[in-house]
VMD Tcl script that draws the C-alpha trace (Angstrom):
set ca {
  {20.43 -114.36 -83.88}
  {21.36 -116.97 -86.27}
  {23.72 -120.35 -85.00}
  {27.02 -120.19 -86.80}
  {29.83 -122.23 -86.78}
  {33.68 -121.42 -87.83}
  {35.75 -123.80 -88.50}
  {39.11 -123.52 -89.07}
  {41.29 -125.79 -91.38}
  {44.74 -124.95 -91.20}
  {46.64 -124.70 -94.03}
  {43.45 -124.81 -96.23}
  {44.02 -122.70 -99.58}
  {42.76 -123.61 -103.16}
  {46.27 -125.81 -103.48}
  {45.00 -128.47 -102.57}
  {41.48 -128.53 -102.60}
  {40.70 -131.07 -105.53}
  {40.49 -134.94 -105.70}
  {41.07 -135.83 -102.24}
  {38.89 -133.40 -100.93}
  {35.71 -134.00 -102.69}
  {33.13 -132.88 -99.47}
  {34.89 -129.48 -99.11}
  {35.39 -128.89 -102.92}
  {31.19 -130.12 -102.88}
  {30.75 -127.38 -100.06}
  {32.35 -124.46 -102.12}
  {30.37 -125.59 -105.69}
  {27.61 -124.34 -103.01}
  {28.98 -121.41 -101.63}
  {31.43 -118.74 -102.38}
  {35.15 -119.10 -101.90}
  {36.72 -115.60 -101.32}
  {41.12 -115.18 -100.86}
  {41.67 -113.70 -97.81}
  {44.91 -111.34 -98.61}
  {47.39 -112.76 -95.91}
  {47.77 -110.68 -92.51}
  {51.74 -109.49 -91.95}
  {52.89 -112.38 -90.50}
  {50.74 -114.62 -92.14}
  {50.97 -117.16 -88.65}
  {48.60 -119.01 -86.67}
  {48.12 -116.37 -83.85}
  {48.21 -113.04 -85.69}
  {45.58 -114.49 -87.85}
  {42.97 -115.65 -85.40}
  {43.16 -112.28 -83.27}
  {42.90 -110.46 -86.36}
  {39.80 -112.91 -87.12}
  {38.13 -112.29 -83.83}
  {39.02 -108.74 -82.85}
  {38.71 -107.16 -86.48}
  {41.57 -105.24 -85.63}
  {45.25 -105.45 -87.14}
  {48.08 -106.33 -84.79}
  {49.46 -102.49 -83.86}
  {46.23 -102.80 -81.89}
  {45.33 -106.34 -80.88}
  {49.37 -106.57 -80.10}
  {49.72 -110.33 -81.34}
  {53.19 -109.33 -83.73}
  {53.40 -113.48 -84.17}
  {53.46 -116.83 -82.20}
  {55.72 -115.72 -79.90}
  {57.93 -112.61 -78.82}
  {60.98 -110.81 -77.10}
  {59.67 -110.12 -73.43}
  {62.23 -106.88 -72.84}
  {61.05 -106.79 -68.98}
  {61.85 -110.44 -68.48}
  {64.46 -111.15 -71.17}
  {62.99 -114.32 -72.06}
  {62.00 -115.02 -75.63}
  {58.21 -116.65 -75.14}
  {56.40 -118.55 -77.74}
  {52.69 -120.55 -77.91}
  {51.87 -118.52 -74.42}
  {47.87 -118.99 -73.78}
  {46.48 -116.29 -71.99}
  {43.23 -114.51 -73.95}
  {44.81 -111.27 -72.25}
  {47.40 -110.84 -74.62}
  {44.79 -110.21 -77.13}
  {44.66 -106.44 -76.16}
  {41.09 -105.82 -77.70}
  {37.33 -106.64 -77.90}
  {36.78 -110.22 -78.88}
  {33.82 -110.67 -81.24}
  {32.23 -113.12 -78.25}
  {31.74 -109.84 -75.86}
  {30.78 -107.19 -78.70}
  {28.16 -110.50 -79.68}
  {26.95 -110.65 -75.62}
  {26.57 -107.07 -75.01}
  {24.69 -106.99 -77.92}
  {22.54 -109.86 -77.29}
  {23.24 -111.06 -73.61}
  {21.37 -113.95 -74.69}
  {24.27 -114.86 -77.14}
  {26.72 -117.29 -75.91}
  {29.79 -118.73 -77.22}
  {32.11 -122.10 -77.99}
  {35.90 -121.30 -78.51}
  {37.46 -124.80 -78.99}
  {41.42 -124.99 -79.56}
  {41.86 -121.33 -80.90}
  {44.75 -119.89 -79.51}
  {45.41 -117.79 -76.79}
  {42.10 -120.14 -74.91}
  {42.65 -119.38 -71.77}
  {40.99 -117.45 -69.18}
  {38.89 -116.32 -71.98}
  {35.85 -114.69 -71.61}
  {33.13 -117.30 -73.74}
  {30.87 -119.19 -72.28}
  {33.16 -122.83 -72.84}
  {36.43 -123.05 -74.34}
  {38.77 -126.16 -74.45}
  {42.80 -125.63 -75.11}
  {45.70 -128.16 -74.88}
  {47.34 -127.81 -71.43}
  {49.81 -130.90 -70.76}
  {50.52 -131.31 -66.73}
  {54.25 -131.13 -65.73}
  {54.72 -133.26 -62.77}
  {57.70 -132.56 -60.06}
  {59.40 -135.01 -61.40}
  {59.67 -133.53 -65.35}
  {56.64 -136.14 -66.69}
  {54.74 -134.40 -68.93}
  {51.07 -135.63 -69.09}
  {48.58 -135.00 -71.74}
  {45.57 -133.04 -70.84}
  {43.98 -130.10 -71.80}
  {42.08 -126.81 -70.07}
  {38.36 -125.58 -70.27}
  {36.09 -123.12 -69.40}
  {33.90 -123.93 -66.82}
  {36.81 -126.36 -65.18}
  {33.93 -128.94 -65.25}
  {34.12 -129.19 -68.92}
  {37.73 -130.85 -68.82}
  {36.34 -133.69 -67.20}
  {33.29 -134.32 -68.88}
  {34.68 -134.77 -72.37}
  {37.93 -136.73 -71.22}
  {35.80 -139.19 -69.25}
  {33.64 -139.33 -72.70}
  {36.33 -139.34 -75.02}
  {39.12 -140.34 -73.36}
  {42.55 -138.36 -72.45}
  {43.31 -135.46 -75.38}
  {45.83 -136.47 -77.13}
  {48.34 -134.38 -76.90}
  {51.11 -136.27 -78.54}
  {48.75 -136.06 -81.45}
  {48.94 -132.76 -81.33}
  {52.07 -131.68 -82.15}
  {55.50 -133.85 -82.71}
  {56.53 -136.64 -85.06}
  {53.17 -138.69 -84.01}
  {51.18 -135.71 -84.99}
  {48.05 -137.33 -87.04}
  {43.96 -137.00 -87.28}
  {43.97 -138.27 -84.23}
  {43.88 -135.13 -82.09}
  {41.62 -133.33 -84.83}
  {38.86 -135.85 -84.37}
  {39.28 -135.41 -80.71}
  {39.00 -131.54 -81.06}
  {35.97 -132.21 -83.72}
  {34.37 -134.86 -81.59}
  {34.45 -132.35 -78.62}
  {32.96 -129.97 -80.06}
  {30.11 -131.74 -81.06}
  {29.55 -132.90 -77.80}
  {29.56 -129.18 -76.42}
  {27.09 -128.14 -78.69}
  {24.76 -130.82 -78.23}
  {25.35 -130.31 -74.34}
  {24.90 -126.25 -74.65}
  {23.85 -125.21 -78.43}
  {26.04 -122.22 -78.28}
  {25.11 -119.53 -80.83}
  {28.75 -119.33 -82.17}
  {31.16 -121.48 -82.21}
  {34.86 -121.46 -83.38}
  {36.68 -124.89 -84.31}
  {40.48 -125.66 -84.87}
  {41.01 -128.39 -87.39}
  {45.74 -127.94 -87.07}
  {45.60 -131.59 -89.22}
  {47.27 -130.10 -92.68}
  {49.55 -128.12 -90.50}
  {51.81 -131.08 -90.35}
  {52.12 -133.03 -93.44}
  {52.15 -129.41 -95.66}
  {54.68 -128.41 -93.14}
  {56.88 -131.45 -93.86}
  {56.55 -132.03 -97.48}
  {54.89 -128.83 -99.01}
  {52.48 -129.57 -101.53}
  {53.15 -132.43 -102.64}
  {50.03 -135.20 -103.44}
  {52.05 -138.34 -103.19}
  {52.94 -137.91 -99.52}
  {49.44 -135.42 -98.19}
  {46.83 -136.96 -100.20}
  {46.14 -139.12 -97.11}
  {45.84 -136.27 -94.93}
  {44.02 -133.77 -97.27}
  {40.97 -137.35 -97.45}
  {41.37 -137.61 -93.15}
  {40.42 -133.46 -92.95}
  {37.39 -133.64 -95.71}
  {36.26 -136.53 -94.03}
  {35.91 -134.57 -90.32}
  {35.27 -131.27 -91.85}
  {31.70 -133.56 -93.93}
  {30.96 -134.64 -89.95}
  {31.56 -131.56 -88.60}
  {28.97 -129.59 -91.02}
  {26.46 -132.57 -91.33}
  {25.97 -131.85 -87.45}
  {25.75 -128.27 -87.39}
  {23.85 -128.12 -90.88}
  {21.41 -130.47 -88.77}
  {20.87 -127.67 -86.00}
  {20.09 -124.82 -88.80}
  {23.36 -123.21 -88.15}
  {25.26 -120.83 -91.02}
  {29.01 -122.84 -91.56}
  {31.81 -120.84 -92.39}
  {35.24 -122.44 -93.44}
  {37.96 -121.03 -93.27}
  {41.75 -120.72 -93.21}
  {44.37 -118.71 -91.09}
  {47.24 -119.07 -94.05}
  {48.55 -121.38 -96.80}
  {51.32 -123.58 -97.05}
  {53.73 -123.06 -100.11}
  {57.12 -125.24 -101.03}
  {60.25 -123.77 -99.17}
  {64.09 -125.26 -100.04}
  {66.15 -122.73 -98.39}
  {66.13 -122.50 -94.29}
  {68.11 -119.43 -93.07}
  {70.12 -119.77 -90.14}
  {70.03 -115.97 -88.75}
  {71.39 -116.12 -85.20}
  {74.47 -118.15 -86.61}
  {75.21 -114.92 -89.16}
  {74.80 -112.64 -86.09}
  {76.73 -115.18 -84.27}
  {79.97 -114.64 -86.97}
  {79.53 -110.68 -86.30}
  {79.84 -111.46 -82.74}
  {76.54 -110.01 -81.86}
  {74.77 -113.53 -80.27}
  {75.58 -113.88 -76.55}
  {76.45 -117.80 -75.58}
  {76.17 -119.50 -72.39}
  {77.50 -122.51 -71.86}
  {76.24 -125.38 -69.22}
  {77.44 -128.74 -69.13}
  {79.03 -128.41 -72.44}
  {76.37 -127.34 -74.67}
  {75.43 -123.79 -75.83}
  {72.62 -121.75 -74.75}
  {71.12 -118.46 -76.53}
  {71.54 -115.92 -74.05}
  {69.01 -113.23 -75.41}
  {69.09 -110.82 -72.66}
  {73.06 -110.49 -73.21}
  {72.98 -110.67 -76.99}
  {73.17 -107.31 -78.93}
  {71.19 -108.76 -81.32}
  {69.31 -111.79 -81.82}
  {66.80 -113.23 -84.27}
  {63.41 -114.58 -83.08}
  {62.37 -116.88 -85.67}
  {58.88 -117.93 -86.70}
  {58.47 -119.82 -90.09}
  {59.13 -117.25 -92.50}
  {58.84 -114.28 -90.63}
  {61.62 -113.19 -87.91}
  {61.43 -110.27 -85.22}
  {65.06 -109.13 -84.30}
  {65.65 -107.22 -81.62}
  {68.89 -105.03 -80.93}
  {70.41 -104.18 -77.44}
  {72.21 -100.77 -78.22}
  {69.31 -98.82 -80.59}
  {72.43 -96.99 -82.16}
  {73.10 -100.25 -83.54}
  {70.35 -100.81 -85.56}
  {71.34 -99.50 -89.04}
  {74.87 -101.76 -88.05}
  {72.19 -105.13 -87.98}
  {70.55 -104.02 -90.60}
  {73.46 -103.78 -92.99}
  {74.23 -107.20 -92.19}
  {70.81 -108.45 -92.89}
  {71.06 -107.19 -96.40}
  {73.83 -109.22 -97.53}
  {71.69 -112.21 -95.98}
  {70.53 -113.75 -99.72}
  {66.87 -115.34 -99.26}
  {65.30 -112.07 -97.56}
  {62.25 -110.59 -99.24}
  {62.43 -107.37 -97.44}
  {63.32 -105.36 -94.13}
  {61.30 -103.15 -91.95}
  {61.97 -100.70 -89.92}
  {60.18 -98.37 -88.21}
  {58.93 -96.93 -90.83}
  {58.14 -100.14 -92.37}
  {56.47 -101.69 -89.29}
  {53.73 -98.71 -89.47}
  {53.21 -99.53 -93.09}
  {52.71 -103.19 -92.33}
  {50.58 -102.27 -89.30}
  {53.27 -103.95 -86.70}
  {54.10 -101.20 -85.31}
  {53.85 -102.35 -81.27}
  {55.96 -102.62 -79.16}
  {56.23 -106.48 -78.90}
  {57.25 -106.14 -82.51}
  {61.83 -106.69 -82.68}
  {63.25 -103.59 -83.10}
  {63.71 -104.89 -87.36}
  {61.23 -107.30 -88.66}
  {62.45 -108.91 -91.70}
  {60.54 -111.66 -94.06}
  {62.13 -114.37 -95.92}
  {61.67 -114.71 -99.80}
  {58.68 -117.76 -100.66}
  {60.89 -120.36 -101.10}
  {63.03 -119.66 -97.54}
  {62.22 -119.61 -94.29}
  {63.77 -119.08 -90.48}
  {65.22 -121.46 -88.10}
  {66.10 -120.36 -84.71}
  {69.58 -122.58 -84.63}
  {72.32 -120.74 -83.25}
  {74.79 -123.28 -82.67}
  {77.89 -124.42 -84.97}
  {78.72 -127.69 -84.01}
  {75.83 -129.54 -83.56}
  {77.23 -131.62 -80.45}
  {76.68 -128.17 -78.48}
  {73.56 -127.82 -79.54}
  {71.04 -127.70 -76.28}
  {69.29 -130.47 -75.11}
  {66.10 -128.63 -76.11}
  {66.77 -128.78 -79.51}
  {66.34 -132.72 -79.88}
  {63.23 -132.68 -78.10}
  {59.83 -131.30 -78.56}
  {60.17 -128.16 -76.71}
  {57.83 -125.42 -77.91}
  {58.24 -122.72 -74.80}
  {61.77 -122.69 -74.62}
  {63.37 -122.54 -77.68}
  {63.97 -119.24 -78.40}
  {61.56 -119.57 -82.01}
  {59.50 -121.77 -84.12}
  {60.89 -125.21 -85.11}
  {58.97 -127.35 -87.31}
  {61.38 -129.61 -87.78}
  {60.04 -131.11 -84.35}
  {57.70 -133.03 -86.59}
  {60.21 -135.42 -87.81}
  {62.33 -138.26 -86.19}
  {66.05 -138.44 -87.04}
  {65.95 -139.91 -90.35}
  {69.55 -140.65 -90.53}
  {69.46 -142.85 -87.15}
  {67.93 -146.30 -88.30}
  {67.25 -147.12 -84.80}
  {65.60 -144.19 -83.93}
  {62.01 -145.64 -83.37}
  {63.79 -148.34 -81.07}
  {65.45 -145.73 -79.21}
  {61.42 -143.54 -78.68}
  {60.31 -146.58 -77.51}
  {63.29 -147.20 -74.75}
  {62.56 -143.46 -74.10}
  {58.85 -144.30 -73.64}
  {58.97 -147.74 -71.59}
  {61.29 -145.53 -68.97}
  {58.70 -142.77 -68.69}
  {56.10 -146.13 -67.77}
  {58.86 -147.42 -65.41}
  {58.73 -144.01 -63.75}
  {61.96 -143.11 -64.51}
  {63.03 -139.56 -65.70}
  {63.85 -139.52 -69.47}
  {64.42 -137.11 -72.38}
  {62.40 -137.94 -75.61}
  {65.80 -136.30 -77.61}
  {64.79 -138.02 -81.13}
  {64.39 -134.53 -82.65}
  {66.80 -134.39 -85.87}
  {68.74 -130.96 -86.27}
  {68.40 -130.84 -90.39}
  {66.42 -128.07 -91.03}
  {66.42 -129.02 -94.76}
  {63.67 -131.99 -94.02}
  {61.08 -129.21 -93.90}
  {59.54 -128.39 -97.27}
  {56.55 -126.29 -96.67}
  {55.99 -122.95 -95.03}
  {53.96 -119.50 -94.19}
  {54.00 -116.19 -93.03}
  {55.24 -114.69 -96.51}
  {52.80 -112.06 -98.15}
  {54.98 -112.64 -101.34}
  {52.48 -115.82 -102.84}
  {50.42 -116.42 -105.23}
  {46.90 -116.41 -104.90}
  {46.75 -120.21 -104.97}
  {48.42 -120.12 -101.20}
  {46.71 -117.47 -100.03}
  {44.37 -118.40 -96.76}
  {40.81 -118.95 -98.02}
  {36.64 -118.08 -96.28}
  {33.95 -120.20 -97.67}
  {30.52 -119.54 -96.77}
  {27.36 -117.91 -98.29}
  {28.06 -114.76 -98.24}
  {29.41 -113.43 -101.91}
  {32.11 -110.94 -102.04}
  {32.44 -109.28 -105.38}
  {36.10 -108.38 -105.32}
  {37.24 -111.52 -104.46}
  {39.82 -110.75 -101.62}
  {38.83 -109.50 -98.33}
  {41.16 -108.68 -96.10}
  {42.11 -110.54 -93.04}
  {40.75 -108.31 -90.29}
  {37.20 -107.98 -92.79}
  {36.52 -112.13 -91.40}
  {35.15 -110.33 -88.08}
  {32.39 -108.69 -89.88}
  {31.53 -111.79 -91.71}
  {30.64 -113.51 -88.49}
  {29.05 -110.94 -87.05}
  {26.82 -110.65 -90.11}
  {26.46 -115.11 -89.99}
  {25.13 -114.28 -86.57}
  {23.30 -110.60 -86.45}
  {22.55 -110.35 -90.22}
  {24.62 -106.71 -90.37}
  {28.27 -106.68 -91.07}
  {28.07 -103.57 -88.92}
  {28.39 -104.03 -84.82}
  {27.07 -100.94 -84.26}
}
mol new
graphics top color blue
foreach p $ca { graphics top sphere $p radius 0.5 }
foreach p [lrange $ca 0 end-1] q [lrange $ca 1 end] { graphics top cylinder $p $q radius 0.2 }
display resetview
């Protein structure tokens, strides 16, 4: 068995590798860089299974970041159990091979309860009285403490939000350094999010990411120093790319004007009620699942959605087996927005009945992705005054609501999940291994780890 390492750089694609990322455009002058042709949807956690099942997601079952539950009625997103992956993960095909093989899984997705040998995922604690305290989970429980009392609380405020920064990267690096020198696991997988946020927020645009793109090559030249150093293979790599978007698309406010969204109020302000609704939109980035009550009304929503200017295309049935989405946490019509659009989840019309969720950071329960979480109001001047009041209450004990979340979903100017890019976005796999066609596709990354680490791309 050979020691391999995979780390992945969100947001990574040949964009914006250049001048101000001189160690990983050093690392591919030594290796090969091969496109990976973008999974359907091209998101965080239909990627990764895809990665490490080598499967496509009418198997593995991961349609996106989050879903319709039809048993519960509850629209769930960033959920963490590793049984939602419904298939072999490359770390138990690897130990049945080789029960000498063991494995690292640091911050991929779905992280918990896995079955590798050590795994660390973010996992805040939510007190009784609403505090919510950074802190993460591992695999053994033992693990949790041994890095935080080494290096210090995760920071999970770092992780996501308007202080998202390197930060919480170097602590994810950092850790998993500190595992492999502890354990010198044969693979090891390694989630860089840092690009996530400043391509997110201003596309690709140099003035405003070089900064960022410098922070990244700077861990990512630590990160393979290290394991170069221990005689492991590296592969870098990317779950998507980030291209410009101008043009947000407010769904569930069109279906709301055909009288299709179901509204609930409670103490004055609106609430999505999806289990009522005859048809709703679950919105991530540039990909949205929309799932329809009455069946017989399908071809009804689907009318509507082709007036709807900005979408690329519509699937049905039909259209969900082509795409291989064809499960049934998939919305009953999955549609994908043109590459200069994207989703929001907003419902509401008047933006003082807007939920209290939508000012905050509050990933599980709005009802779909919203990157605008990543800025503070920029219209309030006093906004950073007003966080801080927030914050000294949460040190005084007192309950509080960190509502400094802006509701213009025109401040976000980059995106994913389109298939409709050019190359130049696409996600990207750098390693040693030459590919002569130049694209591989996105469940094809499985058998280039099992070949890092077994020297056949065949598991059999």
């Amino acid at each position: 068995m050979k020691k391999t390492v995979v780390i992945d750089i969100v947001g990574l694609s040949q964009s914006v590798i250049g001048e101000y990322t001189p160690f990983i455009e050093g690392f591919l002058k030594k290796n090969y860089l091969t496109h990976i042709k973008p999974v359907f949807p091209a998101v965080t956690t239909t990627s990764q299974a895809c990665y490490i099942t080598g499967k496509n997601p009418d198997e593995h079952g991961i349609v996106g970041n989050g879903w319709y539950d039809r048993q519960d009625n509850e629209v769930k997103f960033w959920k963490q159990s590793n049984a939602l992956i419904e298939n072999e993960k490359i770390w138990e095909r690897a130990k049945k091979k080789n029960p000498a093989f063991t494995s690292s899984v640091m911050f991929w997705w779905y992280n918990m309860y896995t079955s590798a040998d050590f795994s660390v995922t973010p996992r805040p604690q939510y007190h009784a009285d609403g505090v919510k305290a950074p802190d993460c989970y591992s695999h053994p429980g033992s693990l949790r403490d041994e890095l935080q009392k080494d290096l210090g609380t995760f920071p999970l405020f770092n992780f996501w939000g308007p202080n998202a920064n390197i930060k919480s990267s170097k602590w994810i690096a950092d850790a998993s350094v500190w595992v492999d020198k502890a354990h010198d696991p044969t693979l090891s997988l390694i989630y860089l999010p840092h690009l996530d946020y400043c391509l997110q927020k201003f596309g690709v645009d140099f003035s405003k990411i070089h900064k960022e793109l410098k922070e990244v090559d700077e861990l990512v030249e630590m990160l393979v120093n290290h394991y170069q150093s221990k005689g492991a293979n590296v592969i870098l790599l990317s779950e998507y790319g980030i291209n410009d978007v101008s043009k947000p698309i407010h769904l569930n406010r069109i279906f709301r004007e055909h009288g299709l969204i179901a509204i609930r109020e409670e103490k004055g302000l609106e609430l999505l009620d999806a289990g009522a609704s005859e048809a709703f939109a679950s919105a991530d980035h540039q990909i949205a699942h929309i799932y329809v009550k009455d069946k017989s009304r399908i071809e009804e929503v689907k009318k509507i959605l082709d007036t709807v200017e900005g979408i690329a295309f519509i699937l049905d049935e039909d259209g969900k087996k082509k795409f291989k989405l064809n499960h049934e946490r998939a919305g009953d019509i999955v549609v994908m927005a043109k590459s200069d659009s994207w989703f929001t989840y907003y419902y509401w019309n008047d933006d003082s009945k807007a939920p209290d969720y939508a000012r905050l950071v509050d990933i599980h329960r709005k009802p779909g992705y919203d990157p605008v979480e990543m800025f503070m109001n920029p219209k309030n001047p006093f906004i950073k005054l007003r966080a801080a009041y927030k914050l000294a209450r949460k040190l005084l004990g007192f309950r509080y609501l960190m509502d400094v979340i802006p509701l213009d979903a025109t401040l976000v100017k980059g995106s994913h999940g389109s298939t409709q890019i050019g190359k130049e976005y696409y996600p990207v796999l750098i390693s040693d291994q030459k590919f002569t066609e130049g694209e591989i596709e996105a469940i094809d990354v499985y058998g280039i780890i099992w070949k890092s680490v077994f020297g056949s791309e065949n598991p059999d």
